[in-house]
LOKOL-310041 format. One record per residue (C-alpha): residue number from 1; y, z, x; residue in three letters. Coordinates in steps of 0.25 Angstrom, whole numbers. Layout:
BEGIN
SITE    nr      py      pz      px   rest
SITE   NUM       Y       Z       X    ala
...
This chain:
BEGIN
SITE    nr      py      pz      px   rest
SITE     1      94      48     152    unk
SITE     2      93      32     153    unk
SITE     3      99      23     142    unk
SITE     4      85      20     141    unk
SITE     5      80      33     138    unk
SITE     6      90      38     130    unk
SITE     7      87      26     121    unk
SITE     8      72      28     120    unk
SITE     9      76      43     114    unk
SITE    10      83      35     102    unk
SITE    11      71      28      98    unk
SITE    12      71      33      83    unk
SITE    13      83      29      81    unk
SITE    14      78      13      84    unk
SITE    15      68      13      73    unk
SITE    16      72       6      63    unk
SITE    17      70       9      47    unk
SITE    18      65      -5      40    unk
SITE    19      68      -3      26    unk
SITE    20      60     -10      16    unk
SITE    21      62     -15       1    unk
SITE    22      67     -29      -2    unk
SITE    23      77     -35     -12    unk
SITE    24      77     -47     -20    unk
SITE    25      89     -53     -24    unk
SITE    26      95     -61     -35    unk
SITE    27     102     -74     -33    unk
SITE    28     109     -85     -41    unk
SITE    29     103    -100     -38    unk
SITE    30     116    -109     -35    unk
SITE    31     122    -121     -42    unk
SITE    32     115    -134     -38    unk
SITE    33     122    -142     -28    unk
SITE    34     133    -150     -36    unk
SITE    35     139    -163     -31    unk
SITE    36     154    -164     -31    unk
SITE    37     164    -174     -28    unk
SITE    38     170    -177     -17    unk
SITE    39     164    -175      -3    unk
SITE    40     158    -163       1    unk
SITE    41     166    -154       9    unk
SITE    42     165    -155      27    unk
SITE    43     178    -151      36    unk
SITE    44     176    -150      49    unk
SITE    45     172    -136      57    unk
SITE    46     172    -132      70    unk
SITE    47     160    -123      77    unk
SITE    48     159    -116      90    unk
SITE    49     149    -121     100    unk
SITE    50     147    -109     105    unk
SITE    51     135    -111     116    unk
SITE    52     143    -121     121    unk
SITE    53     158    -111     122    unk
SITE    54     162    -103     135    unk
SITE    55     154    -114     143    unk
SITE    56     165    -119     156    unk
SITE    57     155    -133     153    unk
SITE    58     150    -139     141    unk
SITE    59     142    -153     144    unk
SITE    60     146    -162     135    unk
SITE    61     146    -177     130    unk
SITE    62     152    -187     119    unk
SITE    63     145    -198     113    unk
SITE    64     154    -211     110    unk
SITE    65     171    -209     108    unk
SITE    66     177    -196     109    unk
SITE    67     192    -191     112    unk
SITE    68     197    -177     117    unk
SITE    69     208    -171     106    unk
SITE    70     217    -160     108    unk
SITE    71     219    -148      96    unk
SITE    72     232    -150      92    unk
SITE    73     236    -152      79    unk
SITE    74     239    -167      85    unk
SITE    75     225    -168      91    unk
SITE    76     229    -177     101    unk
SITE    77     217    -186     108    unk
SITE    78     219    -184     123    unk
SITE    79     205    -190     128    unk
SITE    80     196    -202     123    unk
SITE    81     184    -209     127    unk
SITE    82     168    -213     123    unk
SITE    83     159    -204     128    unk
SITE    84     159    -192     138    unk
SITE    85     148    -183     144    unk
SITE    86     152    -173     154    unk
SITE    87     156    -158     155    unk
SITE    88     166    -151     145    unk
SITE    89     174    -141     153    unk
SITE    90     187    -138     158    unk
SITE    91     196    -135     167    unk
SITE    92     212    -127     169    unk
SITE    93     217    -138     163    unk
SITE    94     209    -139     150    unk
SITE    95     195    -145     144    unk
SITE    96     189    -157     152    unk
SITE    97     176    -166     148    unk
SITE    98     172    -171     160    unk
SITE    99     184    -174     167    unk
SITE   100     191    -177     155    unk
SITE   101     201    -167     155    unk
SITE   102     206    -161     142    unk
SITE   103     217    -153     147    unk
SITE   104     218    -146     135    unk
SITE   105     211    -131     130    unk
SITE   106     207    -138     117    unk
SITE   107     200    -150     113    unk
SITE   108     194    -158     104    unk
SITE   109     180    -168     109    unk
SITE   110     181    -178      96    unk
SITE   111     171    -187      96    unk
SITE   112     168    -201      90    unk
SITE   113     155    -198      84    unk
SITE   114     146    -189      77    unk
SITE   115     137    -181      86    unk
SITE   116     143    -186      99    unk
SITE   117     148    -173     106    unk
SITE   118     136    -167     115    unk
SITE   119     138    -155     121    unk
SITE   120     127    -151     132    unk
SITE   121     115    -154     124    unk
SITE   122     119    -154     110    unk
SITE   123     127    -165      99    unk
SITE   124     137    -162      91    unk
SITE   125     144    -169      80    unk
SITE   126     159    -166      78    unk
SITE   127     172    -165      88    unk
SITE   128     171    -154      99    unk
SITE   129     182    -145     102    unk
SITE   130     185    -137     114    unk
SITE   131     191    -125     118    unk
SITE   132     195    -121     132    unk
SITE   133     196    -106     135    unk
SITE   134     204    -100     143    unk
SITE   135     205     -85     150    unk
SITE   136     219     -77     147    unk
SITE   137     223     -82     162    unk
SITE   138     221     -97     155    unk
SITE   139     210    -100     165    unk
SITE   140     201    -110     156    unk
SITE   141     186    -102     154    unk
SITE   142     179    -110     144    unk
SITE   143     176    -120     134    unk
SITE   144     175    -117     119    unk
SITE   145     167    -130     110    unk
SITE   146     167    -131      95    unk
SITE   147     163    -142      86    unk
SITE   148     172    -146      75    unk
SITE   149     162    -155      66    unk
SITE   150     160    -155      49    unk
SITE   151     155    -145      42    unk
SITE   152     143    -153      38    unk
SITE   153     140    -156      51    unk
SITE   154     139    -143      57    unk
SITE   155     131    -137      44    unk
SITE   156     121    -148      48    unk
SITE   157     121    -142      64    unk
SITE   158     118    -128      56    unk
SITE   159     108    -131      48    unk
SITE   160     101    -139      60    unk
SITE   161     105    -126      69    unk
SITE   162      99    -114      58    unk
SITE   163      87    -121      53    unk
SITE   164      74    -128      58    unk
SITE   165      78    -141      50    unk
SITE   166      65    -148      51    unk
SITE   167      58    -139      44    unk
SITE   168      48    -145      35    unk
SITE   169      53    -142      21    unk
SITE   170      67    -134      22    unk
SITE   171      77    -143      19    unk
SITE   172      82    -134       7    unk
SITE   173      83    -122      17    unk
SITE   174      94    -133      26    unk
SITE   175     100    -135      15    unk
SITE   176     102    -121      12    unk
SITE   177     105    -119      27    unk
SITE   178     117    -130      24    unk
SITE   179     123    -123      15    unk
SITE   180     122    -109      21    unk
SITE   181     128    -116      34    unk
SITE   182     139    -124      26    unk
SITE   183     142    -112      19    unk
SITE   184     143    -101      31    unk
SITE   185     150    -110      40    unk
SITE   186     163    -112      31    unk
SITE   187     160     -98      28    unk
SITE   188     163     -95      40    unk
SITE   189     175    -104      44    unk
SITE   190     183    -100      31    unk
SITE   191     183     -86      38    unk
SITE   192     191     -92      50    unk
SITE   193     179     -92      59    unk
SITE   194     173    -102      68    unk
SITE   195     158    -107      67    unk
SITE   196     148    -105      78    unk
SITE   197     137    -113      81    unk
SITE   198     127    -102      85    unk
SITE   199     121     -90      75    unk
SITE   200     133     -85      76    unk
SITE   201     137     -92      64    unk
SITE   202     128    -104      62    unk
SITE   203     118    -113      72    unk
SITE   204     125    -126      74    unk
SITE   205     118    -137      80    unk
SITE   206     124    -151      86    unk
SITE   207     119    -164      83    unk
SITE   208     105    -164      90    unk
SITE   209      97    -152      80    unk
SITE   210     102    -161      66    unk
SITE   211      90    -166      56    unk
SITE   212      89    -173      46    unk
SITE   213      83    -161      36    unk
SITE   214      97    -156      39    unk
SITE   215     107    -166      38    unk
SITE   216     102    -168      24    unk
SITE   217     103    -152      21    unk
SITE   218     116    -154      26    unk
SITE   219     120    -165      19    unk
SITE   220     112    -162       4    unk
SITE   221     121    -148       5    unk
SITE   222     133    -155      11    unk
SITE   223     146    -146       5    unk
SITE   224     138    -136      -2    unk
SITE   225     142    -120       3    unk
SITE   226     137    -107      -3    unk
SITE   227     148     -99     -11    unk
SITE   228     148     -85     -15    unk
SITE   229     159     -79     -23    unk
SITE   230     168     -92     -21    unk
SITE   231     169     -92      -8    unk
SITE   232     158     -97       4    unk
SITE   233     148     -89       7    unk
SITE   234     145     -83      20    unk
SITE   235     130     -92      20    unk
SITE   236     124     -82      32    unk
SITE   237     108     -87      34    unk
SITE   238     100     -82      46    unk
SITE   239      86     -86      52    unk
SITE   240      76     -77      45    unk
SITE   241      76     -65      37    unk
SITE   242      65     -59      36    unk
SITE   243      63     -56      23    unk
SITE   244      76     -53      18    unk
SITE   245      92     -56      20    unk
SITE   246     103     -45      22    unk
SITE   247     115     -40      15    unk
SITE   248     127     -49      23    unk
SITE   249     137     -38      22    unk
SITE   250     127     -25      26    unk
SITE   251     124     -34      37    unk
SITE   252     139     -35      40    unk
SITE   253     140     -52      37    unk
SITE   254     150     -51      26    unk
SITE   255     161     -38      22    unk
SITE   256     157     -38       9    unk
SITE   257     145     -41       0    unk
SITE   258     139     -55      -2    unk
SITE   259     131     -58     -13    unk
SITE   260     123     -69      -7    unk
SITE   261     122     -62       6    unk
SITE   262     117     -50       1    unk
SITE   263     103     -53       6    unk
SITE   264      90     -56      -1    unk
SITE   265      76     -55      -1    unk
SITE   266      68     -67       7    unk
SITE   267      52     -69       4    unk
SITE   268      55     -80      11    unk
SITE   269      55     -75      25    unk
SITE   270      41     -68      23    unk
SITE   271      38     -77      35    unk
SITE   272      46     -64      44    unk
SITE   273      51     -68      57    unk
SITE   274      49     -57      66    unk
SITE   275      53     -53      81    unk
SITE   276      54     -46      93    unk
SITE   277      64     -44     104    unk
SITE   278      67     -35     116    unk
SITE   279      81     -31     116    unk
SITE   280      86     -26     131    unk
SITE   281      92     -10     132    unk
SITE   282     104     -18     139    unk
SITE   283     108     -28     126    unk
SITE   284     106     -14     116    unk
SITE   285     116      -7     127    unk
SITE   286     125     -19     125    unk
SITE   287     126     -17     111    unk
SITE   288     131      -1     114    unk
SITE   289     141      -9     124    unk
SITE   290     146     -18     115    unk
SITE   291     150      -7     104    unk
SITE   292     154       3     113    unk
SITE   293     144      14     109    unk
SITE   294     139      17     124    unk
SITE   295     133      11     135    unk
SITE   296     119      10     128    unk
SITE   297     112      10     115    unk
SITE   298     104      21     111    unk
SITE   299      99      16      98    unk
SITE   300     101       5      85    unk
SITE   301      99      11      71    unk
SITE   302      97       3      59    unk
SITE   303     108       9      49    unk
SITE   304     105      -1      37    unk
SITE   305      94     -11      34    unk
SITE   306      94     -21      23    unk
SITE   307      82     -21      13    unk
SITE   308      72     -31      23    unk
SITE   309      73     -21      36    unk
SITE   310      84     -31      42    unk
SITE   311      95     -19      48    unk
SITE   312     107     -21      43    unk
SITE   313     118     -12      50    unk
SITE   314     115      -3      63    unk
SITE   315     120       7      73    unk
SITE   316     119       5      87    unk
SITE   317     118      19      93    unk
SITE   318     124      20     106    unk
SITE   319     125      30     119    unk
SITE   320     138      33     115    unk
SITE   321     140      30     100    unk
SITE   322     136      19      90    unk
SITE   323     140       9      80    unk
SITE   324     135       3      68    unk
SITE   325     134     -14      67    unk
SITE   326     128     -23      58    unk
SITE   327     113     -23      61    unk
SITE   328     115     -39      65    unk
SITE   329     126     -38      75    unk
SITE   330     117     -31      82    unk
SITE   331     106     -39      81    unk
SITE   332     113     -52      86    unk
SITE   333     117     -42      97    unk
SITE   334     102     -40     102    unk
SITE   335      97     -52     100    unk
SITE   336      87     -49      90    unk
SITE   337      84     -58      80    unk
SITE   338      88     -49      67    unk
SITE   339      91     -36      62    unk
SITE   340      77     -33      55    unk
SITE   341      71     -24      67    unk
SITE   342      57     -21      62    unk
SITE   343      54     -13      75    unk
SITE   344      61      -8      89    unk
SITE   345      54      -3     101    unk
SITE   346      62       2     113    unk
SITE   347      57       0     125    unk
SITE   348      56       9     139    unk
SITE   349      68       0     147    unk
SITE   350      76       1     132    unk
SITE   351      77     -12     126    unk
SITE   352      71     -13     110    unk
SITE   353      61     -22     107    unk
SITE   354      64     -25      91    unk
SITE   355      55     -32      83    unk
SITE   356      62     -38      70    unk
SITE   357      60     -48      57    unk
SITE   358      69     -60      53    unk
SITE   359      80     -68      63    unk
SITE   360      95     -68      59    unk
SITE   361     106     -59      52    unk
SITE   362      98     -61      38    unk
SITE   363     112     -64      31    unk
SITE   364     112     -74      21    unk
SITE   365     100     -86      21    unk
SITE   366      87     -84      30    unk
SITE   367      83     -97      35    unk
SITE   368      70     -96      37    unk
SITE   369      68     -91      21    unk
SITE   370      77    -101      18    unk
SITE   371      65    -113      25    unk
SITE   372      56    -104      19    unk
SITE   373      61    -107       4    unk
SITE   374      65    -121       5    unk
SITE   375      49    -124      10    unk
SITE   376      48    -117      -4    unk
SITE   377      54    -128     -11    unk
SITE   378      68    -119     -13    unk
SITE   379      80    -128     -13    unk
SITE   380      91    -124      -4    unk
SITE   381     100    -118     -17    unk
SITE   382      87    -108     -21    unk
SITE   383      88    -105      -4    unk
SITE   384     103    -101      -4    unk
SITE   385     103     -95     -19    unk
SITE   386      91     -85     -12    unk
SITE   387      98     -81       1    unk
SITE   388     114     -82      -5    unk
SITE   389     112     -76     -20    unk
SITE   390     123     -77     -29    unk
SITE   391     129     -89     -19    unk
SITE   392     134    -103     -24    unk
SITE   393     133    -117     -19    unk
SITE   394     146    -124     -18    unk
SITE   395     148    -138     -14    unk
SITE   396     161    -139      -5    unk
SITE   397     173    -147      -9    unk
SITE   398     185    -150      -6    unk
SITE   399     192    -141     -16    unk
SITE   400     185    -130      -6    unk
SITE   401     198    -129       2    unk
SITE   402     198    -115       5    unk
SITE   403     184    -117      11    unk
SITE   404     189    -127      22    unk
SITE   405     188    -120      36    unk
């Protein structure tokens, strides 16, 4: 019997249960934003340009002065000049722009100005630093790019990155998306991680996609985090959730229970974003691959849902064993734009057509609810308070030390 065949027999077990009931939850409306002395708090943070890493070639130009210095603790300037346009690459001997050659592994492109590095089509503001790769044999391979820029400044790319900031009437939603990008972001760097600029993390955008509308969300929240339990908060937000957000630890974002992320009802999203998407037999069979649970997949089962129908962990039943994943890993595996799976018809050549509800992880703030409420005259606090009960707004100082990446 085909892989095919033999998955058409496992059709019950691809039905999906949708639980219903809804929950409301309580939350505690944060202390207004208080002014403090003293500037508010910005170091400096590095991001992984990650469409642009493993590339042998990365077009790139400077506008006005720039030098080339190395990452020693000396940081010795070994190039200068004004201008540059040309080819990032390399060669044995180490990283070359143009033929400017490096001959080092590891550089930093600092430039004069703000917004003056471009890199194929896109402006960034900041310093650029550049890894060269190497094989074990130390045979160069490729090129790694970062962005080391402020905080401020890459919580401004986000919010232009995560949300439609022209949007008539939803500046209390990007201020809300400040302080959820803010608050992830050193969230994420006081666990010893790197950022991304891709979902991943957080969408970053250069220079080019900045507004107005968003620079002075930016600027009106400048230094303000979200805290829970005396310690930053883990601000997670998604696209659209379709009614409801989900439980960060059942869904396996977080060890233990969080308060704010424990999810929440959302009439706001009553406007449901709904879908449909083919998934081939070959990318299901590449998930049984990947787990080594056979050659093929017979089967998904939905072990747990949370209260809006979103399935929250899952087992993937395979020709030789299975294995049990948290519902969204396997999602971003498929390609499918969330885990709320309303319907799923195989088809005779065995790939799945799934029809769903929502986009995103649903952890944490729904974006689209959170437009919603601010064309509702909600302020960006009555926004976080609804999507992080029990959560606090902090304005960072520089008495938060320990917060410093």
């Amino acid at each position: 019997m085909s892989p095919t065949a033999r998955r058409l027999a496992w059709i019950p077990l691809l039905a999906l249960v949708i639980w219903g009931g809804a929950r409301a939850c309580d939350f505690l409306s944060p202390s207004p934003l208080e002014e403090r002395p003293g500037d508010p708090w910005n170091p400096p943070i590095l991001v992984s340009l990650t469409g642009l890493t493993g590339r042998e070639s990365v077009p790139l130009a400077v506008h006005g002065s720039y030098r080339l210095l190395t990452m020693d603790e000396e940081s010795q300037v070994i190039y200068e000049d004004v201008g540059f346009e040309g080819d990032l690459t390399f060669d044995a001997a180490g990283i070359r722009l143009g033929q400017i050659h490096g001959d080092r592994d590891q550089l930093w492109l600092e430039p004069a100005g703000n917004e003056a590095i471009r890199i194929g089509d896109l402006t960034y503001d900041g310093r650029l630093r550049m890894d060269l790769e190497r094989t074990r044999a130390g045979r160069p391979k490729s090129l790694r790019l970062s962005l080391e820029l402020p905080l401020e400044s890459y919580v401004l790319g986000v919010v232009c990155g995560e949300m439609a900031t022209m949007t008539p009437g939803i500046h209390e939603a990007l201020r809300a998306q400040a302080i959820a990008a803010r608050s992830y972001a050193l969230w994420r760097l006081s666990q010893g991680r790197s950022l991304r600029d891709n979902t991943s993390d957080q969408v970053f955008r250069g220079a080019d996609f900045l507004t107005q509308e968003a620079r002075r969300a930016v600027q009106e929240t400048r230094g303000v985090v979200l805290f829970w339990d005396d310690t930053l908060l883990p601000s997670y937000f998604h696209s659209d959730c379709g009614g409801g957000t989900t439980n960060a630890k059942e869904a396996g974002f977080t060890k233990s229970e969080v308060t704010p992320l424990s999810g929440v009802l959302d009439a706001s999203c009553a406007e449901q974003y709904d879908w449909q998407r083919q998934v081939s037999a070959s990318r299901f069979d590449r998930l049984a691959e990947r787990h080594d649970i056979g050659d093929w997949l017979r089967a998904i089962q939905a072990l747990s849902k949370d209260p809006y129908g979103r399935m929250v962990q899952v087992r993937l039943l395979g020709e030789e064993d299975h294995v049990d994943l948290p519902a969204d890993q396997v999602r971003a595996a498929l390609r499918l734009p969330s885990s709320r799976w309303t319907e799923t018809k195989l088809q005779q050549d065995g790939s799945l057509v799934v029809s769903g509800r929502g986009n995103g992880h649903g952890v944490g703030m729904c974006q689209k609810g959170a437009m919603r409420l601010a064309q509702k005259s909600l302020s960006a606090e009555d926004i976080l308070a609804h999507y992080y009960p029990g959560a606090a707004l902090h304005r960072l100082s520089t008495a938060d030390q320990t917060l410093l990446p």
